[in-house]
KETORKE-691936 format. One record per residue (C-alpha): residue in one letter; x, z, y. Coordinates in steps of 0.25 Angstrom, whole numbers, padded with zeros to 4 digits, always signed. Each point is the difference from the previous one (the first is absolute). Layout:
! KETORKE-691936
AXZY
...
This chain:
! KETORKE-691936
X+0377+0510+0347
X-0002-0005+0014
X+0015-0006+0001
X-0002-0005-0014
X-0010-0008+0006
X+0006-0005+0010
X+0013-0003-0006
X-0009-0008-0010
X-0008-0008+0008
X+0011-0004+0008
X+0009-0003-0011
X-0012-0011-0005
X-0001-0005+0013
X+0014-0003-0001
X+0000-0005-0014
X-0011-0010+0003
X+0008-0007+0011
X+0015+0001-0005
X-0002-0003-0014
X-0007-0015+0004
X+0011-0002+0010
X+0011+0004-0010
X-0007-0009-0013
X-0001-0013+0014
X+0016+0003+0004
X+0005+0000-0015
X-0010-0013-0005
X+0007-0012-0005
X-0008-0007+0009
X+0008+0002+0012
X+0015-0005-0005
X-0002-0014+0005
X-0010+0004+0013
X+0004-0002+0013
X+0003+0012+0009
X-0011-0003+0009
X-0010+0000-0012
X+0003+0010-0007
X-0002+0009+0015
X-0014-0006+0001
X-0002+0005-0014
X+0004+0013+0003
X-0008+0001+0013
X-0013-0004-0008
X+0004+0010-0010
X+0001+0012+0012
X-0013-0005+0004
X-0007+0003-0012
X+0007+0013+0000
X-0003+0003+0015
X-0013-0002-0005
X-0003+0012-0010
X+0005+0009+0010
X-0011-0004+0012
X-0010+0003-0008
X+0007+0015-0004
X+0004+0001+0016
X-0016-0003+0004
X-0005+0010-0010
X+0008+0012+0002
X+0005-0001-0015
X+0017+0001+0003
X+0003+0017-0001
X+0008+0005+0013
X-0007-0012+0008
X-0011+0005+0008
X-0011-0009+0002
X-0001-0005+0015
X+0016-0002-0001
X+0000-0006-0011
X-0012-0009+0007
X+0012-0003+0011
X+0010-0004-0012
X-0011-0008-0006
X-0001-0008+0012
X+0016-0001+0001
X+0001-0005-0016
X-0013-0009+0003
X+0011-0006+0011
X+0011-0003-0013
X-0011-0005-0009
X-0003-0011+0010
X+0016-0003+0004
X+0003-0001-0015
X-0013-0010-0001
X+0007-0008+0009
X+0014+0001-0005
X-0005-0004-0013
X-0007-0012+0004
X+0011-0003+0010
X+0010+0001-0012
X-0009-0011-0008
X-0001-0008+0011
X+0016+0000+0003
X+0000-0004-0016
X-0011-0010-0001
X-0010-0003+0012
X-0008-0011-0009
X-0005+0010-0008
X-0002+0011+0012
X-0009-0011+0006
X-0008-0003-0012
X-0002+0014-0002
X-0005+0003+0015
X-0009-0012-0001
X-0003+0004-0013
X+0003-0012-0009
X+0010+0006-0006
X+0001-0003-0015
X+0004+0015-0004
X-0014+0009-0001
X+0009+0012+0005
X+0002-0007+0015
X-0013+0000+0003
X-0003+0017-0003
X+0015+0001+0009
X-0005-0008+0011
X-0014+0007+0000
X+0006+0014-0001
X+0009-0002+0010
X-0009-0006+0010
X-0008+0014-0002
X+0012+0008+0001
X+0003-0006+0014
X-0015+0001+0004
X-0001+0015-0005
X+0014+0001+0009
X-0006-0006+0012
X-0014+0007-0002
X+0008+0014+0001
X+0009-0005+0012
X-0011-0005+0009
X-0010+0011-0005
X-0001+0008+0012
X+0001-0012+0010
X-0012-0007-0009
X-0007+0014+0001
X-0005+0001-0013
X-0010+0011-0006
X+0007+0008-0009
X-0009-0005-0011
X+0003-0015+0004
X+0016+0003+0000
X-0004+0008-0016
X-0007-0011-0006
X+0008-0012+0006
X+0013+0005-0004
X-0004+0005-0014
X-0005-0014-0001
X+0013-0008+0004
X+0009+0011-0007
X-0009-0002-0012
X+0002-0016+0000
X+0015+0003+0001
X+0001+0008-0010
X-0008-0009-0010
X+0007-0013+0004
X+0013+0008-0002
X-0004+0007-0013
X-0003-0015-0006
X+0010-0006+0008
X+0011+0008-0007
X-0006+0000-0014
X-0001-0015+0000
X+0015-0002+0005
X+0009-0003-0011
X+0013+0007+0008
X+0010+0011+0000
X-0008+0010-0002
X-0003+0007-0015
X-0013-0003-0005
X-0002+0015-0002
X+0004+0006+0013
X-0006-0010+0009
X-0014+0003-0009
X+0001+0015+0002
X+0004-0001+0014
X-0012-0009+0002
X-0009+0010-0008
X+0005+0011+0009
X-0003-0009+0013
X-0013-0002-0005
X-0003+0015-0003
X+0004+0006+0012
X-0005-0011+0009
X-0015+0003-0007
X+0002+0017+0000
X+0003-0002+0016
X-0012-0009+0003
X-0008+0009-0010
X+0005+0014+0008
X-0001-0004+0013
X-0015-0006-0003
X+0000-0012+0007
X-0010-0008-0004
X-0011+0012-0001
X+0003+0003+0014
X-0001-0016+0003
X-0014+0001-0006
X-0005+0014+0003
X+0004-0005+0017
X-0009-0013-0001
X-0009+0007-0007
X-0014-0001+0007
């Protein structure tokens, strides 16, 4: 029973990041693409992926990966999430800088640009948050509630970023993947508390 389990939530796991990357690399969308495009497509595609499994490391929720070195790895995929950020807004920028400027000043005429631009100035600022923390000397209960409130903005902008882009990736497993984003990003802030222990520290 217990290597059933296992063996089934890994195999999700899995499923939820391969079967998006497979429907983007067979989408008729990409047959005229330029190389460097499609590779910032990808990228944002892993990012979203790298982004169900933060939450899962944070929480403890992966069998076989114990929870404080699963917090290491956490730090190490949090590392990939913002490299393939950058990749993917490198690759656009390679494609077409206009629309990478009006998206960064936020004039873009596409509604997506806007959540991509806000989620990924969160990611970098949840990034440099957990970097600096220990030079910053943060309370713990700082570090909690301003990382749960960048990642939080991350995953939102991402979430409706994705949903709104009209790309390579199926409608159904991009929904479900975000659906699973959401759902373990809201059982980890739920399980660790963080907010209830924001407000019972301040409390009077």
């Amino acid at each position: 029973m217990r290597w059933a389990r296992f063996l089934l939530i890994w195999a999700a796991l899995a499923a939820a990041i391969a079967v998006p990357l497979a429907v983007a690399a067979s989408s008729p969308l990409l047959a005229w693409r330029e190389p460097v495009y499609i590779a910032a497509g990808f990228a944002g595609i892993v990012a979203l992926a790298l982004m169900l499994v933060q939450p899962l490391l944070a929480g403890g929720y992966l069998p076989g990966v114990p929870v404080l070195p699963g917090r290491r790895v956490h730090r190490v995929t949090g590392s990939l999430l913002i490299l393939a950020v950058v990749v993917h807004v490198l690759g656009l920028w390679i494609t077409s800088p206009p629309d990478v400027i009006d998206a960064l000043l936020f004039v873009s005429p596409t509604p997506f640009a806007v959540w991509g631009v806000i989620a990924m100035w969160a990611v970098f600022a949840a990034g440099l948050l957990a970097a600096f923390r220990r030079r910053l000397r943060l309370r713990p209960r700082v570090w909690r509630v301003g990382h749960t409130v960048l990642v939080s903005v991350t995953i939102a902008g991402s979430v409706v970023h994705a949903l709104r882009v009209e790309g390579a990736m199926g409608t159904v497993s991009k929904t479900v993947l975000c659906a699973l984003i959401l759902v373990a990003t809201a059982k980890v802030i739920a399980d660790l508390r963080v907010w209830a222990t924001a407000r019972r520290k301040s409390a009077p």
